[in-house]
C-alpha positions in Angstrom: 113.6 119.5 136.6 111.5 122.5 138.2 113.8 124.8 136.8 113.7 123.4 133.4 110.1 123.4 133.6 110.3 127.0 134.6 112.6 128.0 131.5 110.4 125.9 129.0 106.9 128.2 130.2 109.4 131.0 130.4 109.4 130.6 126.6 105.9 130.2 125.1 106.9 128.8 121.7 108.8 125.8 123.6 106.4 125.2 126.4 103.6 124.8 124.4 105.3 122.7 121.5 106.7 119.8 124.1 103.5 118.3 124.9 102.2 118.6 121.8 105.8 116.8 120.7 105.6 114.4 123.5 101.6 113.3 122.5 102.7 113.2 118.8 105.7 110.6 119.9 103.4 108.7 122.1 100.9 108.7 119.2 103.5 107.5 116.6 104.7 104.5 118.9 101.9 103.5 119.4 101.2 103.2 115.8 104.4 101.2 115.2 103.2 98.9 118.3 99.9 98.2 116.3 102.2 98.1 113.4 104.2 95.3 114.9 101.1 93.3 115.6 99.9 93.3 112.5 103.4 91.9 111.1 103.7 89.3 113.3 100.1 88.5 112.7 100.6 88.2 109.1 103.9 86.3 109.4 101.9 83.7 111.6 99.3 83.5 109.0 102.4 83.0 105.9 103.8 80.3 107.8 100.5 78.2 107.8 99.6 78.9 104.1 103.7 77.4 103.5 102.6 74.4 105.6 99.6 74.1 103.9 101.5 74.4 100.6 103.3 71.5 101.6 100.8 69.4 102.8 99.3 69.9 99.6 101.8 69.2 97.6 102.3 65.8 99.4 98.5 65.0 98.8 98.6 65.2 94.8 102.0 63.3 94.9 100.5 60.6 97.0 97.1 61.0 94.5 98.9 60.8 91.6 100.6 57.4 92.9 97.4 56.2 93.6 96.3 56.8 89.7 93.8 59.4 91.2 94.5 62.4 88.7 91.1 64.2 90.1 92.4 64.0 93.2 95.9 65.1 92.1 94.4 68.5 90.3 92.4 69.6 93.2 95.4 69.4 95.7 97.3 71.0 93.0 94.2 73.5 92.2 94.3 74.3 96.3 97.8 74.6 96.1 98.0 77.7 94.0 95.2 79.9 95.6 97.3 78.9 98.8 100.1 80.5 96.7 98.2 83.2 95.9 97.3 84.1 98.9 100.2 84.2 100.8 101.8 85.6 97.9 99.1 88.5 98.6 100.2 88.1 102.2 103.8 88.9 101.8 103.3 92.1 100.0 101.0 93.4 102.3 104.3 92.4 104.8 106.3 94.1 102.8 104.2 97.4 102.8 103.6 97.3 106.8 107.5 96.9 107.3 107.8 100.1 105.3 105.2 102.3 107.2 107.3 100.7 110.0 110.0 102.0 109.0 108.8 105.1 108.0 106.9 105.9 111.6 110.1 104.6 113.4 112.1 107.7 111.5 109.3 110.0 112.7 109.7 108.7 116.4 113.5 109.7 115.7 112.6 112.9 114.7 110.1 113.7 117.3 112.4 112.8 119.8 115.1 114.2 118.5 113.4 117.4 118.6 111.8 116.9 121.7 115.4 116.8 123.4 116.5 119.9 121.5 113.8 121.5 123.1 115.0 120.1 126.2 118.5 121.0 125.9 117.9 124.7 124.4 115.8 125.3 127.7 118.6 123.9 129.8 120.9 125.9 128.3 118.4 129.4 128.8 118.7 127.9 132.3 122.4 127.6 132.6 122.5 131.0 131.1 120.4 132.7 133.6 122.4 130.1 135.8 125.6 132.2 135.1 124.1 136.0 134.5 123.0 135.7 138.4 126.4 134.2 139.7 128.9 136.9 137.7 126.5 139.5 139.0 126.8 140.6 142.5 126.1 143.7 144.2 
């Protein structure tokens, strides 16, 4: 690992882009952690406006049998901002899942890039590696 360290600050360019690669990755998962949060959060919040949807719904049947019309349209009248709102939910879902997805491709491609950095130094390494074995004096 030394040595790779050594062929990395051997190279300026490469040494000094891995940590900036390596805080960039750490930065983007740690955006997709919040990210994941948030969409369970929301997810939790959709299934209560569905039950509440439902528990509505049963209230204006139930007022309705019980010749309460009043009663029927405000359950009903509830009903539909609960719609509304989860309906606003669900696209906000829908937009977090693809910043997800979009920040989980940039991980990729951060770490993808961080291990080409890796490997092109191991290979400086293992070419150096092999200049000082064929020569000998």
């Amino acid at each position: 690992m030394l040595a790779a360290q050594v062929a990395l600050e051997s190279e300026p360019m490469m040494g000094e882009e891995l940590p900036r690669l390596s805080a960039r990755l750490e930065e983007v998962r740690s955006l997709i952690a919040a990210l994941g949060q948030s969409r369970e959060h929301i997810k939790a919040q959709i299934t209560v406006l569905e039950r509440q949807q439902a528990k509505l719904g049963g209230q204006a049947a139930k007022a309705r049998q019980m010749g309460r019309e009043d009663l029927a349209r405000a359950a009903l009248a509830r009903q539909r901002e609960t719609e509304s709102r989860r309906t606003e939910l669900a696209f906000q879902l829908d937009q977090l899942l693809g910043e997800e997805a979009k920040l989980t491709i940039a991980a990729q491609r951060l770490q993808a890039r961080k291990a080409r950095i890796y490997w092109f130094g191991l290979q400086d390494e293992d070419r150096e590696d092999a200049f000082d074995t064929n020569v000998r004096p």
